[in-house]
C-alpha positions in Angstrom: 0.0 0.0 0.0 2.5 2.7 0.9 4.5 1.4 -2.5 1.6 2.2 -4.2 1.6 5.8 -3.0 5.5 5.5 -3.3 4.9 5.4 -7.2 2.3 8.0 -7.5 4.5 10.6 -5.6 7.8 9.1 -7.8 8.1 12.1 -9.9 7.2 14.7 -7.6 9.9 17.9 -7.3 11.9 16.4 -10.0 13.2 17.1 -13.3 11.9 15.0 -16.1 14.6 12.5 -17.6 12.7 10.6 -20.1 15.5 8.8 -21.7 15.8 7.0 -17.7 12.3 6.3 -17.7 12.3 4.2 -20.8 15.2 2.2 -20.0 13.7 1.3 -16.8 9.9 0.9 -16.6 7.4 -0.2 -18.5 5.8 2.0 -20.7 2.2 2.0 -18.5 4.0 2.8 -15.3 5.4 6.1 -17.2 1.8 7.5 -16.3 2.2 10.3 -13.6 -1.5 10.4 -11.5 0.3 14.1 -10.5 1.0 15.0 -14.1 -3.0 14.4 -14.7 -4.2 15.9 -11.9 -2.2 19.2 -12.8 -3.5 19.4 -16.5 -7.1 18.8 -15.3 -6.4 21.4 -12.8 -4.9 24.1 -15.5 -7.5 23.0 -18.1 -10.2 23.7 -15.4 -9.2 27.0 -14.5 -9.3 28.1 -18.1 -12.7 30.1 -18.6 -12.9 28.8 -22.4 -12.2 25.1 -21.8 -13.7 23.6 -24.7 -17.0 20.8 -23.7 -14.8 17.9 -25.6 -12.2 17.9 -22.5 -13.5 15.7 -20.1 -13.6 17.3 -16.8 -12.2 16.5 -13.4 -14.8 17.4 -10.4 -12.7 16.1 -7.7 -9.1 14.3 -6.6 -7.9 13.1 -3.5 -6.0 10.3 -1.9 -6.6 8.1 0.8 -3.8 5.1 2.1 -3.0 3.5 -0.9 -4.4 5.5 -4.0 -5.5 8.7 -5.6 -9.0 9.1 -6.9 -9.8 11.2 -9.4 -14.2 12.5 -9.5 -14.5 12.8 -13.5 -17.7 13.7 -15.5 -20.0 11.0 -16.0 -19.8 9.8 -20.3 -22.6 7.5 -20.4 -21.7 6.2 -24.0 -18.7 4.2 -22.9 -15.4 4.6 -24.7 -15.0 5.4 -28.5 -13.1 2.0 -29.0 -16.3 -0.2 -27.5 -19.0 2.0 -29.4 -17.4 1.3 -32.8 -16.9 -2.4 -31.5 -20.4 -2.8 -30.8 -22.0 -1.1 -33.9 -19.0 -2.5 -36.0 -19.5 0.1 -39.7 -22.9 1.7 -38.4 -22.1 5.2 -37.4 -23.0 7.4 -39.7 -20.3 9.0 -42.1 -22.1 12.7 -40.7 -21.4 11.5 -36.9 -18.1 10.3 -37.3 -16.9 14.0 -38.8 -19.2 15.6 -36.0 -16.7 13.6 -33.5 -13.3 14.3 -35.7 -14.5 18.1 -35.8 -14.8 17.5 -31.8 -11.4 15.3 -31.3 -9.7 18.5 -33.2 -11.2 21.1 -31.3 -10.2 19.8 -27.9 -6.6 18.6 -29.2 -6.1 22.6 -30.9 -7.1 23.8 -27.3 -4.7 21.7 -25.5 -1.4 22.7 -28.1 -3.0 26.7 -27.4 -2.5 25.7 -24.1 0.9 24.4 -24.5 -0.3 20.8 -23.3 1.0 18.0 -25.8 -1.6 14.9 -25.1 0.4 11.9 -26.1 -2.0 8.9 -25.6 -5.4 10.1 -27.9 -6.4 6.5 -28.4 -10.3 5.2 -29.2 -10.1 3.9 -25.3 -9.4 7.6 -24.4 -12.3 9.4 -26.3 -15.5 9.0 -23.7 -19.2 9.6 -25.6 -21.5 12.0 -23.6 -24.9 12.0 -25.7 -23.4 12.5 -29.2 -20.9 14.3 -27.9 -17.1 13.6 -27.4 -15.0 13.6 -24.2 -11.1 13.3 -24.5 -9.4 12.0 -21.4 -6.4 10.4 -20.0 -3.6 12.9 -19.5 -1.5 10.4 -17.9 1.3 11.1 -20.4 0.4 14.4 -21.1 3.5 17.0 -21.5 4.4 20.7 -21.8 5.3 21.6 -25.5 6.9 24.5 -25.4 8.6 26.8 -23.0 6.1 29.9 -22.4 8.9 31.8 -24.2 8.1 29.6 -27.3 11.5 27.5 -27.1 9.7 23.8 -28.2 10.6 21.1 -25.9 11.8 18.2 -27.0 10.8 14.3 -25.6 12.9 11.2 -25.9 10.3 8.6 -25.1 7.5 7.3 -27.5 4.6 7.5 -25.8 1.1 6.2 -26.8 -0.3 2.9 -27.6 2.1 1.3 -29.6 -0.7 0.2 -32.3 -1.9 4.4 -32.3 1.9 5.5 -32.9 3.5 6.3 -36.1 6.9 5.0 -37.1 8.0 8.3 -37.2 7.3 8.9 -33.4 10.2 5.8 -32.2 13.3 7.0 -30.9 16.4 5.1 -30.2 17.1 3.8 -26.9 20.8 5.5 -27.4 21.2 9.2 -28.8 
């Protein structure tokens, strides 16, 4: 139990080293509860946070874990709707959701947030709406002076990545 809190509180007060975390866990454990947390928290406070961002009501910790209080998506996951109804969305719903995916992922880059794990399992349907979520691996893009920042590990769903987004274990 305290391990588990161990891990959550890993990466507090210190400086990101990416290339480490690669080499030595695996690539779910390079999820930071803190990191999501503090991008619901920033996303929140925004006064034009878009409705496709799924929002965090609550988060707090008791013995062994953190609990985040999200909004309720009644529709399940994007990966288990298209499961279930297999090729019978509607070409005009499917660019509704696109049009929705884009809008909350060009807020997030205005924002200088860099997602890093949009996946089916992390799009949430709320009426015919969507809700992007899981900010797990979620990173700063750019310093606020505009300097980009650059990342060393590929992050994602291996089956969501592009080849273009693997980086050698040695640089």
């Amino acid at each position: 139990s305290s391990d588990l809190r161990r891990r959550v509180y890993a990466n507090c007060g210190r400086e990101s080293n990416e290339r480490l975390t690669r080499q030595c866990r695996g690539s779910r454990e390079s999820e930071d509860c803190l990191t999501e947390i503090g991008v619901y928290s920033l996303l929140f406070a925004q006064p034009d946070m878009p409705e496709y961002i799924l929002r965090m009501r609550e988060a707090f910790t008791t013995d062994d874990h953190v609990w985040l209080v999200l909004e309720h998506c009644e529709g399940g996951d994007l990966f288990g709707v298209m499961q279930q109804t297999g090729r019978g969305v509607p070409a005009k719903q499917l660019v509704r959701w696109m049009w929705q995916l884009l809008q909350a992922v060009s807020y997030l880059h205005r924002q200088l947030v860099g997602h890093r794990d949009i996946s089916m399992e992390n799009i949430l349907l709320r009426g015919n709406d969507l809700r992007l979520m899981d900010f797990g691996q979620a990173v700063q893009t750019r310093l606020s002076s505009g300097v980009p920042l650059r990342y060393f590990v590929a992050a994602g769903k291996p089956y969501y990545r592009g080849p273009e987004c693997y980086s050698p274990a040695e640089a």
